[in-house]
C-alpha positions in Angstrom: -42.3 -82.4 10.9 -44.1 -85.0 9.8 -43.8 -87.5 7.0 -44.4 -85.5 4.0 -42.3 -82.6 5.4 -38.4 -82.4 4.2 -35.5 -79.6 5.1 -33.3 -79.5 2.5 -30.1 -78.3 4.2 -28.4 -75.5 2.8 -24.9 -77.0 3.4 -24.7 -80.6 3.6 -23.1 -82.3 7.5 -20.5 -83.4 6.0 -19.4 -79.8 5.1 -19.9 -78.9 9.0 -16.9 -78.9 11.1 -18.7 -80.9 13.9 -22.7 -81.3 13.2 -26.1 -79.9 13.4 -28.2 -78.5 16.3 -32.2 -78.8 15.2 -33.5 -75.9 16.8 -37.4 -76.6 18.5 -40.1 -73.8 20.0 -43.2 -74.9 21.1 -46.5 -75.0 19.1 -49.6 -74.3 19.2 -52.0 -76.4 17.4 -54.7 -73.1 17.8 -52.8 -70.3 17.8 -49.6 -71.2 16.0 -45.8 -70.8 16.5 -44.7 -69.4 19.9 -41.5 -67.9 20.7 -41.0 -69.9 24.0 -39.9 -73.3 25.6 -36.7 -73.8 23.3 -35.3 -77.1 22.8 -32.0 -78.0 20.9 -31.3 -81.0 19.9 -27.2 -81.9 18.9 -26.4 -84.6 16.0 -22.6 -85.0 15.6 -21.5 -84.9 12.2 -19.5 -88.5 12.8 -23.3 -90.1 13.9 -25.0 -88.2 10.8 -22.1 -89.4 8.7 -22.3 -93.4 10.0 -26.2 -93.1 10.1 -27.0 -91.4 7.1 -31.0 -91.4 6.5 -31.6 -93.2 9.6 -33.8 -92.5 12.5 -33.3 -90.1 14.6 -35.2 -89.6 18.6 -34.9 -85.7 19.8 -36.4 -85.5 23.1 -37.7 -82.3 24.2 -39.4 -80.7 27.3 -40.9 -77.6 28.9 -41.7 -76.3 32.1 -45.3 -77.0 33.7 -47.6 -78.7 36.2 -46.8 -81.5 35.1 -44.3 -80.4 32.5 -44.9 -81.5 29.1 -42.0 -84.1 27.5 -42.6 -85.0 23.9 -40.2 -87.3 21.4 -39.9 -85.7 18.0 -38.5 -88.6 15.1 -37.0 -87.6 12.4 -35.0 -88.9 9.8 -31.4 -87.5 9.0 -29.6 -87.1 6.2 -26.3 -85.6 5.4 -28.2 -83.4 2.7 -31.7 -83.1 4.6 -34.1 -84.2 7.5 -37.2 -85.4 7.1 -40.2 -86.0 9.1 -42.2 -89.2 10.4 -46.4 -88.8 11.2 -45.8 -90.1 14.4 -44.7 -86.5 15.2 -48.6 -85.2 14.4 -49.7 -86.5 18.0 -49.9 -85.5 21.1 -47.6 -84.3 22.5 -45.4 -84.5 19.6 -47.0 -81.7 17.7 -46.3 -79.2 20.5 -42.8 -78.9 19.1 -42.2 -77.2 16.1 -38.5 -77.0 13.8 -37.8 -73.8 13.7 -34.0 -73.7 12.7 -30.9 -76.0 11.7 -27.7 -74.5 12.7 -24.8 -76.1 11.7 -21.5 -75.7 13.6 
């Protein structure tokens, strides 16, 4: 997600019983979504609630030689997330949002 790029949530955190979990899958920048090297990433309704529209650091990693660790930052929102263009670079932009599941 980057800068220009918004989720508008379909239910707002506030209406969650406990938060959010960002779902991630990695990217490739050649060939596209994959459907491997899922990351999850929790924010508890009381933070989103206390922080609302602040930053936001979701770490995320996959298997390799060496493995791969990027930092995705994004800004949250009890009604959406948005992203920031640090997110466009390596290896940020291995990572890709794929789903926000609230719980």
């Amino acid at each position: 997600m980057q800068a220009s790029q918004t989720v508008n949530l379909l239910e707002k955190i506030s209406d969650q019983k406990t938060g959010i979990i960002l779902v991630w899958s990695r990217y490739d920048p050649g060939e596209g979504i994959r459907e491997y090297g899922w990351n999850y990433t929790h924010i508890p309704k009381s933070d989103a609630l206390l922080h609302e529209g602040t930053g936001c650091v979701c770490l995320m990693s996959t298997t390799g030689n060496p493995p791969t660790i990027a930092a995705k930052y994004v800004y949250v929102s009890d009604d959406k997330i948005t992203g920031h263009d640090q997110n466009k670079e390596s290896p940020q932009n291995l990572y890709v949002l794929r789903r926000v599941v609230g719980y």
